[in-house]
Wavefront OBJ file of the C-alpha trace (Angstrom):
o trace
v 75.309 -3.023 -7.031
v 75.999 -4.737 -4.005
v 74.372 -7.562 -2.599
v 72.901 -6.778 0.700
v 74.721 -9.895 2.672
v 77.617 -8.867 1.230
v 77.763 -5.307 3.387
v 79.292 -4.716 6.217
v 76.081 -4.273 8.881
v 76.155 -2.147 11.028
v 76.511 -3.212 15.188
v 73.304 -2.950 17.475
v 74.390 -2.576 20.942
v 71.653 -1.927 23.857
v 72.336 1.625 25.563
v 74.094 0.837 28.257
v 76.778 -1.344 26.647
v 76.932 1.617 24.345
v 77.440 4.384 27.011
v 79.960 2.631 28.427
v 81.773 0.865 25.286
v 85.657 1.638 24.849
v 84.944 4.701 27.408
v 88.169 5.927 29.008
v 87.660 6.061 32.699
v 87.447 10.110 32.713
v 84.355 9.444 30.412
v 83.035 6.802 32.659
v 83.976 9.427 36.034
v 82.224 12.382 34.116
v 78.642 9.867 33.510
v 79.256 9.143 37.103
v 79.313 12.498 37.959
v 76.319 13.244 36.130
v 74.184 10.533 38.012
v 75.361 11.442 40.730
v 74.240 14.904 40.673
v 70.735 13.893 39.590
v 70.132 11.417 41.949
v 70.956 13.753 44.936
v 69.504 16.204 43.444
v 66.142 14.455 42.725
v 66.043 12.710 46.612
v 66.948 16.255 48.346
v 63.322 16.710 48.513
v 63.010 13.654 50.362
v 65.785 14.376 52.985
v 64.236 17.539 54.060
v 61.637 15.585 54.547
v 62.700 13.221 56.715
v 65.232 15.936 58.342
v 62.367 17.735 59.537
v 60.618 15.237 60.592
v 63.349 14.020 62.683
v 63.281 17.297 64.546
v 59.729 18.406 65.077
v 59.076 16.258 68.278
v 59.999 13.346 70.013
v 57.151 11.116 68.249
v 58.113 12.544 64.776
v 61.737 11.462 65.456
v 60.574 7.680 66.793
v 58.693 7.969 63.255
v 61.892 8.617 61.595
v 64.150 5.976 63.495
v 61.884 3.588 62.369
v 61.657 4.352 58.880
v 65.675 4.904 59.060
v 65.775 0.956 60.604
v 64.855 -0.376 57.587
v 67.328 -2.367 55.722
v 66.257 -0.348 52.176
v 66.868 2.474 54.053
v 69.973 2.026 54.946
v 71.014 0.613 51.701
v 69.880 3.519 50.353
v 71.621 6.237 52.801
v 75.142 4.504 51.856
v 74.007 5.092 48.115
v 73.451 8.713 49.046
v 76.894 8.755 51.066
v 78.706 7.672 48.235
v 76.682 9.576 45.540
v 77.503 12.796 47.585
v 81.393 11.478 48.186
v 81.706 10.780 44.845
v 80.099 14.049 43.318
v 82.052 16.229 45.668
v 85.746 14.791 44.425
v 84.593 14.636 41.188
v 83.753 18.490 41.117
v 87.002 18.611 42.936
v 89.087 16.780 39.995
v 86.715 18.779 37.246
v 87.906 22.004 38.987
v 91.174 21.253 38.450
v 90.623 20.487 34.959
v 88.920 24.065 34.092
v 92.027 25.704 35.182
v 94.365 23.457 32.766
v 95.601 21.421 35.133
v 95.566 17.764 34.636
v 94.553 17.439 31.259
v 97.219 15.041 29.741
v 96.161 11.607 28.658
v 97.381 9.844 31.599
v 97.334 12.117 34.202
v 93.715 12.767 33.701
v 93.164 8.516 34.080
v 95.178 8.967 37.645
v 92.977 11.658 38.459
v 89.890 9.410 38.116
v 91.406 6.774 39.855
v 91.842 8.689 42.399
v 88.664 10.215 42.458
v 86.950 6.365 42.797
v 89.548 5.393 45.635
v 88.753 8.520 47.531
v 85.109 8.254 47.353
v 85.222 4.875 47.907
v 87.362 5.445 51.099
v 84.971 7.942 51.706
v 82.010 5.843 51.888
v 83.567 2.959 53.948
v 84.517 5.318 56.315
v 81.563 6.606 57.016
v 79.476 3.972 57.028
v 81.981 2.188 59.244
v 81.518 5.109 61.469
v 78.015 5.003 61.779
v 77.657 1.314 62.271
v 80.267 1.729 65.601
l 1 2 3 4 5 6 7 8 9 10 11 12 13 14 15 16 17 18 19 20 21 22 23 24 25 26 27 28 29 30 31 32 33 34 35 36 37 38 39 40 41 42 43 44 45 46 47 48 49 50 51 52 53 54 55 56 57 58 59 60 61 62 63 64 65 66 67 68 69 70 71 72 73 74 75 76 77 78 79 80 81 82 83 84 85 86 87 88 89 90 91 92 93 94 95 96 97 98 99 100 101 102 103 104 105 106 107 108 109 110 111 112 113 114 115 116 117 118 119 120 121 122 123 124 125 126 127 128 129 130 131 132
């Protein structure tokens, strides 16, 4: 028998060092992805909300500039932006990679480079245009 200090022990990681621990970047893209799509998903509600009330009358939309104003707000519209940006190139790349194109090793890594540049680019964009 073995003596128990003598054993190899098993690692305990927390779960997000573990999600994310010797992940290629496609792995880390397609959690991304994922988070992405839940987070717009679960804050559509929300944006109807606050589309509507921006067009129901004049007060509701002085309502809605003011909530807009707010500096969480705004931080989280440029989540949103990029959350949307990123989603949409990622469906993009995962399109690609349904119809067998793109799935080597390395050009699947260049793919999801690309896929964080352009939705990074994205983002600054149009953010950059909003603030002008």
């Amino acid at each position: 028998m073995t003596d128990a200090s003598t054993r190899k022990r098993p690692r305990n990681l927390d779960l997000p060092s573990l999600i994310f621990y010797r992940l290629p970047l496609p792995g880390k893209l397609s959690i991304l992805h994922r988070v992405s799509g839940l987070g717009l998903f679960l804050l559509l509600g929300p944006l109807l909300w606050l589309f509507q009330l921006s067009v129901t009358s004049p007060e509701a939309f002085a309502t809605f500039r003011e909530l807009a104003s707010c500096g969480v707000a705004k931080v989280i519209f440029a989540g949103l932006i990029w959350a949307f940006a990123h989603h949409f190139c990622a469906g993009i790349r995962f399109l690609f990679l349904d119809a067998h194109v793109g799935l080597e090793k390395e050009s699947a890594r260049n793919s999801a480079i690309a896929v964080f540049v352009v939705s990074i680019l994205i983002t600054v964009t149009l953010i950059w245009g909003i603030l002008l």
